[in-house]
matplotlib code that plots the C-alpha trace (Angstrom):
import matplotlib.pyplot as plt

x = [-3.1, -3.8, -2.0, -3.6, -1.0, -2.7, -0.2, -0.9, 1.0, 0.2, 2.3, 3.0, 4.8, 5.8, 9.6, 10.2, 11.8, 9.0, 6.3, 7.9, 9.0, 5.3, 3.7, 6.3, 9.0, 6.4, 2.6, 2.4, 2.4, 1.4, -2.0, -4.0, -3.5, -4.6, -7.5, -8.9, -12.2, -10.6, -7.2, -7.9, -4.3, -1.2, 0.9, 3.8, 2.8, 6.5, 9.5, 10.8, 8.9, 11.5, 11.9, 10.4, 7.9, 4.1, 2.5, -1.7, -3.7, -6.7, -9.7, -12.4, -15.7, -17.6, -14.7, -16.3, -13.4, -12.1, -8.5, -5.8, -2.0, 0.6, 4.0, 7.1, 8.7, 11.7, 12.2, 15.1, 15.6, 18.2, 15.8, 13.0, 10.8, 8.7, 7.5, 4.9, 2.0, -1.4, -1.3, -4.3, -7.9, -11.1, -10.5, -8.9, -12.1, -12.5, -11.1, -7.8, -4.6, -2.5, -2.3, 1.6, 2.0, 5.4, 5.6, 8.3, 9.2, 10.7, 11.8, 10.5, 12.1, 10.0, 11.4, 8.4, 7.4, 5.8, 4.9, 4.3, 1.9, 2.0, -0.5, -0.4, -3.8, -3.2, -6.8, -8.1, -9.2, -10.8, -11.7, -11.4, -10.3, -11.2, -10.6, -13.5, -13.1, -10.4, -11.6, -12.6, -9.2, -6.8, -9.3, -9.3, -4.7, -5.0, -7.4, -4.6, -1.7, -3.7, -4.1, -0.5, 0.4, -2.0, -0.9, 3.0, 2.4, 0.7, 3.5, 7.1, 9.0, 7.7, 10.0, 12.4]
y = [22.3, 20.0, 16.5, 13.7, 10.7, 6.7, 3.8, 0.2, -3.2, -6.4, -9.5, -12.0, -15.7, -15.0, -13.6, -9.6, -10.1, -11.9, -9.7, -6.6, -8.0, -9.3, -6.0, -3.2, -3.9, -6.2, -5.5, -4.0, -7.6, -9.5, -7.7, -7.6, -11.7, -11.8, -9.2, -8.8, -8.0, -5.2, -4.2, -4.3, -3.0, -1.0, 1.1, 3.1, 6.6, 7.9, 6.9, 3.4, 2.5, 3.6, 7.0, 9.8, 7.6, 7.8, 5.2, 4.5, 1.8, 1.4, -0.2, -3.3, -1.9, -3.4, -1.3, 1.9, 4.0, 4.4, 5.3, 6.5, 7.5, 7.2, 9.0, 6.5, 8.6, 6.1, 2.5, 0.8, -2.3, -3.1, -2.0, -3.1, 0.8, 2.0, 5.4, 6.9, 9.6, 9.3, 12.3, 12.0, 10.2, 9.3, 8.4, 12.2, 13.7, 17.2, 16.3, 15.1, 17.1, 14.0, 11.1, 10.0, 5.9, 4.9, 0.6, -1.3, -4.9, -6.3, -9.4, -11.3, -14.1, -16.9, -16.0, -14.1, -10.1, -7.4, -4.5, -1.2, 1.1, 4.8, 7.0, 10.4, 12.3, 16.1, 17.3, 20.2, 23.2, 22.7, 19.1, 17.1, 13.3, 10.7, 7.1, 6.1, 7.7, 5.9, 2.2, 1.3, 2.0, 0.5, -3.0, -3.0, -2.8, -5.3, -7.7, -7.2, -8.5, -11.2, -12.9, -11.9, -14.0, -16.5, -16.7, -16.8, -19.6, -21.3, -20.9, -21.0, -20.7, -17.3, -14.2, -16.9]
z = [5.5, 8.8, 8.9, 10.7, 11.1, 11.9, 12.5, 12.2, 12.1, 10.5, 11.6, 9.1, 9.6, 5.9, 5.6, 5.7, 1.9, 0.7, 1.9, 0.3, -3.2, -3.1, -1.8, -2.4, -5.5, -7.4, -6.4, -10.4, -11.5, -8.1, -6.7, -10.4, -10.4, -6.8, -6.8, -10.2, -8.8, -6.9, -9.0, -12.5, -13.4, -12.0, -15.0, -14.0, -15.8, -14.7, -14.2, -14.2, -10.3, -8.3, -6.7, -8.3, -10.3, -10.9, -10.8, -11.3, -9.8, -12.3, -9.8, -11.2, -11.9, -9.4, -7.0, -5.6, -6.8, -10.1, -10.2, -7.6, -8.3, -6.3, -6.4, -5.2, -2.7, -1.7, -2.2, 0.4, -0.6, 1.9, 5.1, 3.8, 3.2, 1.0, 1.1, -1.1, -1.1, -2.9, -4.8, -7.2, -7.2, -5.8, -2.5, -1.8, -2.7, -1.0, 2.1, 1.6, -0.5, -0.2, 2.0, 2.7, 3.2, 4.8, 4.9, 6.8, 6.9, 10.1, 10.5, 13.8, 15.6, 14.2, 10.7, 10.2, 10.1, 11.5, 8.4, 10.0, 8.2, 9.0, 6.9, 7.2, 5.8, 4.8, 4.8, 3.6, 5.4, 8.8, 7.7, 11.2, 10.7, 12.9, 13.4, 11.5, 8.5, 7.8, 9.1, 5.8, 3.7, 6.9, 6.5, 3.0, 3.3, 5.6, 3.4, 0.8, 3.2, 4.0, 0.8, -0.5, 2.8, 2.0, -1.5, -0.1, 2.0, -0.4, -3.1, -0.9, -3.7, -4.9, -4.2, -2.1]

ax = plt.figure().add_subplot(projection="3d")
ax.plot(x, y, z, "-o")
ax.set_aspect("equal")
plt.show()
């Protein structure tokens, strides 16, 4: 099994804290609210949504894709990580075996963050992945950060 590894940052002038309770410790609760005609609901199928857990994003009809689930692979609250792999779903189809997120909060010097995305893509057989097969799931993470910020700036109290 190849791996194919993409990076990306997002910079934020919300707090590194803020924009990982929001999008990390509690996106269960947060994204459905936010995105219902994207995220009809998150359930954690295992565990209790920390390490080791399963948990299943359950997409809005009008969403191309009907389900994926994700296995929490580490949870730092104290340096801001999140690690988890896509283990199941449509978006894997026949290309992929797994694709492995890793998200990181740092703070900036205006009180802000930058969150770096890594994804790693473990394809399957001789399946060569390139930039663009990925453009559409990298906009569609980064359309989700912006309205949590939006949402965040709008509501200063949440997740202070």
């Amino acid at each position: 099994m190849a791996a194919t590894t993409f990076a990306h940052d997002y910079s934020s002038p919300v707090a590194p804290s803020r924009m990982f309770k929001a999008l990390i410790t509690d996106s269960r609760n947060l994204l459905p609210k936010l995105l219902p005609q994207i995220i009809k609901e998150v359930n954690v199928i295992q565990g209790d949504g920390e390490a080791g857990s399963i948990e299943q994003v359950n997409f809005a009809e009008a969403f191309p894709f009907k389900y994926v689930k994700h296995r929490i692979d580490e949870v730092d609250n104290d340096n801001l990580v999140c690690k988890y792999t896509m283990i199941e779903g449509d978006p894997l189809g026949d290309k992929f075996e797994s694709i492995v997120y890793e998200v990181k909060f740092e703070a900036t010097s205006d009180g802000g963050c930058l969150c770096k995305m890594t994804s790693k893509y473990n394809v399957i057989g001789g399946f060569e992945l390139k930039d663009e097969d990925i453009k559409e799931g990298r906009e569609s993470s980064l359309g989700v950060c912006k309205v949590v910020e939006a949402y965040l700036l709008e509501n200063p109290q949440v997740y202070a």
